[in-house]
C-alpha distance (Angstrom), angle and dihedral (degrees) to the residues before:
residue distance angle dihedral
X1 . . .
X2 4.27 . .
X3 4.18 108.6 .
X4 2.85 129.9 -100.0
X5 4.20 87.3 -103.1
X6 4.01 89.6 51.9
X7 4.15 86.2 52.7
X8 3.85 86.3 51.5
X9 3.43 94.9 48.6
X10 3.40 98.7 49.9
X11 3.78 92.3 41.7
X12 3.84 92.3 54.1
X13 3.99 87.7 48.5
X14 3.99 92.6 54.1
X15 3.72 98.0 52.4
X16 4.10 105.5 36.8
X17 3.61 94.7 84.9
X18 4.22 92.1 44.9
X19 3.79 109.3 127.7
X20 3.64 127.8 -155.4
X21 3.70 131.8 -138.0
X22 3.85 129.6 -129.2
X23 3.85 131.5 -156.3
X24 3.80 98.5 -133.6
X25 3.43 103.0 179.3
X26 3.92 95.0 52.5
X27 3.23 93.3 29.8
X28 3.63 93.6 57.4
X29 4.18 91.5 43.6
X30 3.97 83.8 59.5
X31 3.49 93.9 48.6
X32 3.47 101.0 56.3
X33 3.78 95.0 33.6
X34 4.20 96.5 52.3
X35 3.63 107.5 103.4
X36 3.74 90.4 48.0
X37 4.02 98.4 46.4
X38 4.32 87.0 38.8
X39 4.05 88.9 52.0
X40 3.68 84.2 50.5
X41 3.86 101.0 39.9
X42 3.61 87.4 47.0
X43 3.92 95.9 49.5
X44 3.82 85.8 49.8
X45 3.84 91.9 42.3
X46 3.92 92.3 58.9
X47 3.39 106.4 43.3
X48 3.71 82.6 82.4
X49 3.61 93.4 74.1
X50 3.52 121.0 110.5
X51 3.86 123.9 -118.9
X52 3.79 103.4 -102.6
X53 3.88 116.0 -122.6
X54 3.36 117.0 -89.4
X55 4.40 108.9 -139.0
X56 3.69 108.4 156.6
X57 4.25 151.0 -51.5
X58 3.77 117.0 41.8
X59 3.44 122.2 -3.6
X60 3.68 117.8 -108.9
X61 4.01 129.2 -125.3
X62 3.55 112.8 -96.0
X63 3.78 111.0 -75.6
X64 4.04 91.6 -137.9
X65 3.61 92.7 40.0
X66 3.83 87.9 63.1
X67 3.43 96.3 37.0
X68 3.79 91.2 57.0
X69 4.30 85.2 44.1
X70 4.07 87.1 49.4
X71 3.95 87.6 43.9
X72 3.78 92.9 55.4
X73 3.78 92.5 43.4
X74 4.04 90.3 52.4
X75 3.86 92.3 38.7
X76 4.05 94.6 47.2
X77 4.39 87.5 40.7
X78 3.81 93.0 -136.9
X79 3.62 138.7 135.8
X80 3.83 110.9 -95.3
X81 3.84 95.9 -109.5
X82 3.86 93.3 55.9
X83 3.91 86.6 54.0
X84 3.25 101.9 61.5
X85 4.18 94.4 76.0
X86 3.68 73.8 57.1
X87 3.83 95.1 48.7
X88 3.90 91.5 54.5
X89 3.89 94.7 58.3
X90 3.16 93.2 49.7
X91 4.07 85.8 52.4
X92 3.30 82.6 56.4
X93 3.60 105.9 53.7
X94 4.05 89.4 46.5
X95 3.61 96.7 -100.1
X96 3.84 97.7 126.6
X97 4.11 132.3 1.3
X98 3.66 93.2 -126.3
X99 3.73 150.2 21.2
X100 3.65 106.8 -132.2
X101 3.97 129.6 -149.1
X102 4.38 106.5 -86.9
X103 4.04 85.6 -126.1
X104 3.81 86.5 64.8
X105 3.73 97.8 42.1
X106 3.65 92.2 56.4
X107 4.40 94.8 47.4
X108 4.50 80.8 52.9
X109 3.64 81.0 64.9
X110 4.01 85.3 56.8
X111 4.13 88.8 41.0
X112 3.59 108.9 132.0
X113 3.70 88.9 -136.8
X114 3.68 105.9 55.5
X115 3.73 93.7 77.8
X116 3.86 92.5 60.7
X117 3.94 95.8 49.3
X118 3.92 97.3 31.8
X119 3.88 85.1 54.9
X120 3.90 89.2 55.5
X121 3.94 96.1 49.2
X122 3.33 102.3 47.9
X123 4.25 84.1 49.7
X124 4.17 88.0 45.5
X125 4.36 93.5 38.5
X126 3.88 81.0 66.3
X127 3.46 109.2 47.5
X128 3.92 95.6 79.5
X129 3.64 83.2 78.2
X130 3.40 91.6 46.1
X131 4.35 87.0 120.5
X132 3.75 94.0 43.9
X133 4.00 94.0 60.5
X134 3.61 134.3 62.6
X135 3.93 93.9 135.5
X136 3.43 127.8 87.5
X137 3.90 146.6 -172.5
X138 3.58 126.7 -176.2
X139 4.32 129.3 -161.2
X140 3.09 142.9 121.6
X141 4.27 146.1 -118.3
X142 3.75 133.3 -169.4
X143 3.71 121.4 -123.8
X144 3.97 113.5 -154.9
X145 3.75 124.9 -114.3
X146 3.65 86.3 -140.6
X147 3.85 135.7 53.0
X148 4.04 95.4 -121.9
X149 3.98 92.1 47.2
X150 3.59 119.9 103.5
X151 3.52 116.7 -178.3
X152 4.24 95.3 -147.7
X153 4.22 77.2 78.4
X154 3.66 93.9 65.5
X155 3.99 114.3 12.3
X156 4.10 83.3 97.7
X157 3.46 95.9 37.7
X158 4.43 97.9 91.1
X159 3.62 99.0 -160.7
X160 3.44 114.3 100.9
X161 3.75 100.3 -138.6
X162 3.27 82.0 75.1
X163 3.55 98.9 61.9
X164 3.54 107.0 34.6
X165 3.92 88.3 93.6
X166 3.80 83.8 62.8
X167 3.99 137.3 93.2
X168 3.68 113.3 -160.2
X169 3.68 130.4 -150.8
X170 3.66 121.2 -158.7
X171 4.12 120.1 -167.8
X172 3.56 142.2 -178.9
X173 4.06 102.2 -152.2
X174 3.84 126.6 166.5
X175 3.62 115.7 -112.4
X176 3.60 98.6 -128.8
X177 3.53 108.7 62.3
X178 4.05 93.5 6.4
X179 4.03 93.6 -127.9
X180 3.99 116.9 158.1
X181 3.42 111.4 -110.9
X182 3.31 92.1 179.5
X183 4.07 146.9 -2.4
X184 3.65 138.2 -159.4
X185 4.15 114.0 -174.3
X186 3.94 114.2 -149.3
X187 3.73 138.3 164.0
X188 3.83 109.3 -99.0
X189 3.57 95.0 -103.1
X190 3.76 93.8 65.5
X191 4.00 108.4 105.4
X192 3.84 115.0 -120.7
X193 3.82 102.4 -125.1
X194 3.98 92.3 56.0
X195 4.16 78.8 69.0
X196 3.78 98.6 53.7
X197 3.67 104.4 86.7
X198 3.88 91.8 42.1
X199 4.15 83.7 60.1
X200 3.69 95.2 45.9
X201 2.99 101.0 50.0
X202 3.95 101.6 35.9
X203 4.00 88.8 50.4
X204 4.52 100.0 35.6
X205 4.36 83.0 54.9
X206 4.04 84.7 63.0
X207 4.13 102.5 24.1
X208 3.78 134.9 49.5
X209 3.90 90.2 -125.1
X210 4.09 117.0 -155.8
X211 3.93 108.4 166.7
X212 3.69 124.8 13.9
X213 4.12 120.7 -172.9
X214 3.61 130.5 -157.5
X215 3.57 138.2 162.0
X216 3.38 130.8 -104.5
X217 3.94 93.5 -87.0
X218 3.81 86.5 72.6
X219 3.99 95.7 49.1
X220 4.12 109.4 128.6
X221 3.92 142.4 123.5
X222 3.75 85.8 -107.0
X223 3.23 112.7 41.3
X224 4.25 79.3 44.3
X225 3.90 85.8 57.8
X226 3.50 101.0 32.2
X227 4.49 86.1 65.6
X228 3.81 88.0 46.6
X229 4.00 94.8 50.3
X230 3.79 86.5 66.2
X231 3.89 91.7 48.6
X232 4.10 97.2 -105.8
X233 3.89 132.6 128.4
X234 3.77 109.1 -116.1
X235 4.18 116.2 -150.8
X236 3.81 106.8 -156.4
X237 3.44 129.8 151.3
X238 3.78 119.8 -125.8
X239 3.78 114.9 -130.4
X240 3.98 124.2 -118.8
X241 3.57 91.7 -95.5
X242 3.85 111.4 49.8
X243 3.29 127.0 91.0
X244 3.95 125.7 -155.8
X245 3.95 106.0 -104.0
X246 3.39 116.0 134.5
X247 3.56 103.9 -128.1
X248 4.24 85.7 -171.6
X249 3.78 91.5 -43.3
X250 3.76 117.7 99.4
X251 3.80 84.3 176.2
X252 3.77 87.1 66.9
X253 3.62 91.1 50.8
X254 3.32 91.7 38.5
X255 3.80 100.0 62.6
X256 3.80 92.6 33.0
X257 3.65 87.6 68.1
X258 3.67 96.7 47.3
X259 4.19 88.2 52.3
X260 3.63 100.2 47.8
X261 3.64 89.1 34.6
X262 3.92 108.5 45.9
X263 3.18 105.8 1.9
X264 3.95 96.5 166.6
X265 3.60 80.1 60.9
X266 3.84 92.7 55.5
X267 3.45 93.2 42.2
X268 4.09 94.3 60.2
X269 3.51 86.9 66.0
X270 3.72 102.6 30.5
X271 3.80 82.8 54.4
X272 4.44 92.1 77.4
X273 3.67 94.5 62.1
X274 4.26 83.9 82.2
X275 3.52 77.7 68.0
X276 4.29 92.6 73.7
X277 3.32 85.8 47.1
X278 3.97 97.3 52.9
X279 4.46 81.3 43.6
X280 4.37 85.7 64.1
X281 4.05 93.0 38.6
X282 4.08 83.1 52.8
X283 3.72 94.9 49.8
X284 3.98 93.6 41.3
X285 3.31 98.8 45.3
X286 3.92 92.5 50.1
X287 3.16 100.2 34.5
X288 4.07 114.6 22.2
X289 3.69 128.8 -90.0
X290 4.19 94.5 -130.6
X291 4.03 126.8 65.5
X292 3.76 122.5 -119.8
X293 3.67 93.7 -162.9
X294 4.14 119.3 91.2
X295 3.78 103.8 -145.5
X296 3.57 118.3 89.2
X297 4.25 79.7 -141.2
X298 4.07 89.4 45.8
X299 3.85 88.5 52.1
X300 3.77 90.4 44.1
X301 3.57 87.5 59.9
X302 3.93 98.0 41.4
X303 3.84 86.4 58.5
X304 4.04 85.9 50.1
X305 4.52 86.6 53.3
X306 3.45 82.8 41.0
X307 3.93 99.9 56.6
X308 3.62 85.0 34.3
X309 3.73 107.7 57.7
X310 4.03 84.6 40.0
X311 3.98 82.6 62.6
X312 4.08 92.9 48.1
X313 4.04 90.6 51.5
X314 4.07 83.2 46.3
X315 3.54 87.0 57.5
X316 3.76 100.0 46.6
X317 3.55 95.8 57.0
X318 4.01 95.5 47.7
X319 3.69 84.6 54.4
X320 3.75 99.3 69.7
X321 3.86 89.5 21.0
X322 3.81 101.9 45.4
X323 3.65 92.8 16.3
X324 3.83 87.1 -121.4
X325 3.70 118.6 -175.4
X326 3.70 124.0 -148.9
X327 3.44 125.8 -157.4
X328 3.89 102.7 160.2
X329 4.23 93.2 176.1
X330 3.82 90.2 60.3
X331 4.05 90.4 42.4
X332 4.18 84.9 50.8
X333 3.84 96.3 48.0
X334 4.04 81.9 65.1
X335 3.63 94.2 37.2
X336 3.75 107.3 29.6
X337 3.93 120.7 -178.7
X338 3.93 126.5 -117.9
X339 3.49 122.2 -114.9
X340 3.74 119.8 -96.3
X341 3.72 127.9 -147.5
């Protein structure tokens, strides 16, 4: 029987020359209609959102009017006073009812309600796909707390001085389209598998879920049994050190068996968790891998714009590829938001 090593071997030999296809012709019609269909997606998205409580003082700025102004900021990866140009078109084209000062844009990052609501859109944004995905991967990235950080410097560097000057986002995202199903925001010295069950069970409330892969980081009986408990497959690799007894999980065993076994076999499915890592390459590359805001709350929620407006460009291109249709108003009737004060 070849080793496990030999089965990895030959795996990795079989799929480096594998090519993927691309839709040009839609793919090019979402291209150069995105900003359009994301304005409108997003104006759609937030009309959702509650009207916050009113207690007493001032009244506040409407919380969707500055969650569409923070939105546009994150989505067009600018500073907040170079926005605002942007911020007074879309006043114009009835998007918002005013274009506030770029000092108070940047403290609605730090607004103890955008957490809450941001937390529910980026769950309700990917629910239109809702049919497409049933797989899953799960990981996690750090996004700096400074513009000349980048987390590839530290994330194998295990002291945690080192990542103190780090956020860290962890998803669950299907591997098809890459859409966040869910997120979880940490400091970068919170370990990855204390995030899992928060995923699963956030994302298998709104999705049928039928595979989930994870790295290695994420490898335990319960996290094992936790992904069979809601009637899913879960891919993750065993470490060098485990063996496959049971110790009251036949899941363990279960999957042990499979890896040492067939590993090809593993592999195939192992093989979409590069997919959550191609989802955080997507939203750093488009928009930045380092917060501007100060706050460790404000840069908890620019993570949460971050994830979200990667979900709205998501969605624009499975419109004209997948011939998606949205209907966000129908999707909140089932899933309606709480009230925010």
């Amino acid at each position: 029987m070849e080793s496990i090593k030999e089965q990895q071997e030959e795996y990795k030999k079989l799929t480096e020359n594998e090519n993927y296809g691309q839709q040009w012709k839609e793919y090019n019609e979402a291209q150069t209609k995105e900003k359009l269909v994301f304005y409108k997606l997003l104006d759609e998205l937030l009309n959702v959102v509650p009207l916050r409580k009113y207690t007493f003082g001032r009244p506040r700025k409407s919380l969707r009017d500055m969650i569409f102004c923070c939105m546009i900021k994150i989505y067009s990866n600018t500073s907040s006073r170079r926005i605002i140009s942007d911020l007074e078109l879309a006043k114009k084209a009835g998007y918002i009812r005013d274009v506030p000062h770029f000092n108070t844009l940047l403290n609605y990052f730090d607004d103890s309600g955008m957490r809450i609501i941001l937390d529910y859109l980026i769950g309700l944004s990917a629910l239109p796909l809702k049919q497409v995905e049933k797989f899953f991967a799960i990981d996690s990235s750090g996004f700096g707390t400074g513009r000349f950080d980048r987390w590839v410097d530290v994330r194998n560097d295990f002291g945690a001085r080192a990542r103190k000057g780090y956020m860290k986002a962890h998803i669950c995202c299907g591997v098809k389209t890459n859409i966040v199903t869910s997120l979880q925001v940490t400091r970068g010295i919170v370990g990855d598998s204390t995030m899992f069950k928060a995923l699963v069970d956030d994302t298998s409330e709104k999705f049928s879920m039928k595979e989930i892969s994870a790295d290695k980081a994420y490898s335990s009986r319960e996290n094992l049994d936790l992904v069979n408990s809601i009637g899913a497959m879960p891919y993750i690799p065993f470490r060098s050190n485990v063996r496959g007894k049971a110790k009251g999980s036949p899941t363990w065993a279960k999957l042990y068996k499979l890896y040492a076994e067939n590993y090809l076999e593993f592999a195939s499915h192992y093989h979409k968790r590069s997919n959550v890592e191609s989802t955080f390459s997507m939203i750093k590359r488009k928009f930045g891998d380092s917060c501007r805001c100060k706050t460790e709350r404000s840069q908890h929620n620019e993570i949460r714009c971050k994830v979200l407006a990667h979900n709205l460009v998501v969605l624009v291109h499975e419109i004209f590829e997948l011939k998606v249709e949205v209907d966000f108003k129908g999707i909140a009737k089932k899933h309606p938001a709480q009230k925010v004060i």
